[in-house]
N, C-alpha and C positions, 0 to 999 in steps of 0.2 A: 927548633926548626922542623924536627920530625911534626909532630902536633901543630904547627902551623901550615906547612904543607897540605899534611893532612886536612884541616880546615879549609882549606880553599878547596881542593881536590873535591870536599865534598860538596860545597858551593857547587862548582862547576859540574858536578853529578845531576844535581838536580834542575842546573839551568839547561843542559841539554839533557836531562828527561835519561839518562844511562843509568844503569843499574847500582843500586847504594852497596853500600859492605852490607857481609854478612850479618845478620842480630839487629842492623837499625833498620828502624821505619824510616820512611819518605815519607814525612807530614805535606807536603806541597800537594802531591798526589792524591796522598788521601783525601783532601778536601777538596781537591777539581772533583774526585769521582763522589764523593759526597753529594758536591750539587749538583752535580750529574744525574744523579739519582732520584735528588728530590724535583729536578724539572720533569725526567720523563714519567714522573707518578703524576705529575700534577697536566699533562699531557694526555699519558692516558686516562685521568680521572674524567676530565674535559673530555674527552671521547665516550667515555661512557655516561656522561650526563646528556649528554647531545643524541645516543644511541636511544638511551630510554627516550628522551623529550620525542624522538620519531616517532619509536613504535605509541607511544601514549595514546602524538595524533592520531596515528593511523589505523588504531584501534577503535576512537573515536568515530572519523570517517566511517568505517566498519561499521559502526553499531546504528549511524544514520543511517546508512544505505539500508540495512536489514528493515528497520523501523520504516523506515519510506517504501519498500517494493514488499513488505510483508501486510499491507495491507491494502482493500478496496477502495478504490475511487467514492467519491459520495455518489446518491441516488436524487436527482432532480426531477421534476413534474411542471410544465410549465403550461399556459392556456395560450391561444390563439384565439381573437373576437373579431375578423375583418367586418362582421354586421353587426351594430348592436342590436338587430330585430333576434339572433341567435345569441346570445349574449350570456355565457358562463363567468361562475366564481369556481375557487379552489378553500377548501380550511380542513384544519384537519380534525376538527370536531364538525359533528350535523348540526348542533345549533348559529354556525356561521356568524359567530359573535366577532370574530377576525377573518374577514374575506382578503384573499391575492391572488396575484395571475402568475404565483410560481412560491411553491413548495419545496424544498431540501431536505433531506436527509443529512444533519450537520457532524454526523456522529462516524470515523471512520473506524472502519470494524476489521479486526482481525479474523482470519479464517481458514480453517482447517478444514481436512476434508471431515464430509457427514453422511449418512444414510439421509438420505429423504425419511425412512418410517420413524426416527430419532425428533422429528423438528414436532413441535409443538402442536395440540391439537385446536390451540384457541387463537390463532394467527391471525384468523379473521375476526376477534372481536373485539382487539386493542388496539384505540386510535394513536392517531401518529407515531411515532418513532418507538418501537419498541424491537429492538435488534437484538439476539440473545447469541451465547457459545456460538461460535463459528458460524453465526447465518444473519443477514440481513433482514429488517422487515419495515415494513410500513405502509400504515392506511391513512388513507384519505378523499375525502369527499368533492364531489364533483358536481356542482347545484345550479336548474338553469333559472339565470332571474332576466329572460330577455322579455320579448312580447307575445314569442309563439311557441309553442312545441317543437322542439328541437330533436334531432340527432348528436350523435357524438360520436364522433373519429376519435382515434387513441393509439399510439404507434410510440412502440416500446424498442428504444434501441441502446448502444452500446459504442466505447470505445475506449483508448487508449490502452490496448491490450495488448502486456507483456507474458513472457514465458506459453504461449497456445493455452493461458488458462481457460480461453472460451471454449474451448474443447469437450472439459470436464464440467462445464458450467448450466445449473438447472435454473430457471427461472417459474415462479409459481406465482400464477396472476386471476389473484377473485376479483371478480368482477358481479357486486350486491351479491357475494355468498358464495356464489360457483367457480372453484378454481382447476385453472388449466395448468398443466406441468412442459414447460419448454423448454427443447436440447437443440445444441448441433447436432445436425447427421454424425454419422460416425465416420470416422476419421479412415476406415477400413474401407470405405464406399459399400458398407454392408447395408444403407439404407438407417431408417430409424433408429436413438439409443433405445435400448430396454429395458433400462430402471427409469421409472420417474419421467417420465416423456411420452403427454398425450401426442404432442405435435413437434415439429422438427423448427428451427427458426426460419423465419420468415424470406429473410434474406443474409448477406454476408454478415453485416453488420443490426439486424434487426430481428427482434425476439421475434414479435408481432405486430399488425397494421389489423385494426377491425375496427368494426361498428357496435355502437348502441343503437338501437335502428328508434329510440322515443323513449325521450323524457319532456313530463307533463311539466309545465309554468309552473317556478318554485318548488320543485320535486331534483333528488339529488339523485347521485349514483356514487356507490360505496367502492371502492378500488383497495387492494392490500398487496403487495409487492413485496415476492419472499424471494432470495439470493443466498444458493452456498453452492459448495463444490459438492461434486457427488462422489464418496467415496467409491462405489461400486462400479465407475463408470472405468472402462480400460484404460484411459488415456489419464485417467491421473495418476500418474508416477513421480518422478521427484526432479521429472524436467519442468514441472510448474509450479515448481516450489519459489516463492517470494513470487508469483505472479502478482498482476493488478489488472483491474477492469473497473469501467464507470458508467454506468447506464443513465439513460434520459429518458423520458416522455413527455409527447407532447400531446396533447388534448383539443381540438377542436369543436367549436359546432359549427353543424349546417342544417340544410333546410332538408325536411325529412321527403323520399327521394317512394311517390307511392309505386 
């Protein structure tokens, strides 16, 4: 009777969950808290797979963004002909063996700040797309095949500009040989930059607007478009870091103006 009792007593211990006798285990228990165990590993394992799978993306994310705003816009060239008695081609060799009415630069360029006295001294004598360390470049030819001796208008602008890169930004523009060095004023209202800056930009968004005041019937004009940031220049600091900018020109003829 005692050991029977006993036997139930202990039944009845473990159905309401009350303390066993001293020296035995409660195998019931044990095994609730067992799987207990083994869900909330598999719980948190799940949290922590889900945790990485985040940051992976957003990592990812990250690494576009950088690659997207750490580099320049491309550099375009495009013609205008409202007459064909004034009537231009573009190509980026003088032999004109591929004539269009709009040239690219397809190549987008990473860039770092640079001296100007660092960039290359032969800028001007490698055709088309020749973009080196930290600086854009590119030449190309501008040939009149209309009826009469032409002029040419040419207007060198800019856009899509993040972080005040244009601030820090030089533009050097030979025109058959002779190259001009273009800044923004400076940011101080001190007037003219002093590194690297014949001339100030033209306007907000425009390097320069000029004249070729004559070019002869099937006779070209040679163009070389150099872009980097200027190390020496105050305003580059590391708030234009991952900037971007995209420059265009456009290229007209008209009639030469005596």
């Amino acid at each position: 009777m005692k050991i029977r009792n006993r036997t139930l007593r202990y039944v009845a211990d473990e159905t309401n969950n009350d303390s066993v006798p001293e020296g035995k285990k409660r195998k019931g228990s044990v095994l609730r808290r067992g799987a207990l165990e083994v869900m909330n590993y598999r719980i948190i394992r799940k949290f922590i797979l889900i945790g990485v799978s985040i940051g992976v993306v957003v990592m990812m994310i990250s690494y576009a963004f950088v690659l997207l705003y750490n580099r320049t816009g491309r550099f375009s060239v495009a013609i205008d002909n409202p007459d064909t008695t004034y009537a231009i081609t573009l190509c980026e060799h003088p032999d004109f063996r591929t004539k269009s009415s709009r040239l690219t630069n397809d190549q987008q360029v990473t860039i770092s700040n640079l001296s100007g006295g660092a960039l290359p001294q032969n800028l001007d004598q490698i055709d088309g797309e020749h973009n080196g360390d930290h600086y854009l470049a590119y030449t190309f030819y501008c040939k009149n095949i209309g009826s009469a001796r032409t002029a040419l208008h040419y207007e060198l602008t800019f856009n899509n500009v993040t972080n005040h890169v244009d601030e820090c930004i030089r533009v050097r523009l030979y025109v058959n040989g002779t190259p001009t060095d273009y800044a923004k004023t400076r940011s101080d209202g001190a007037g003219k930059e002093t590194h690297y800056c014949d001339e100030t930009f033209a306007g907000k968004y425009t390097v320069c607007n000029k004249m070729v005041d004559s070019v002869a019937l099937n006779e070209y004009v040679r163009f070389t478009v150099v872009i980097w940031v200027e190390g020496d220049d105050p305003d580059c600091n590391d708030s234009v870091v991952h900037g971007k900018i995209k420059f265009d020109m456009q290229i007209e003829a008209r009639p030469i103006v005596d």
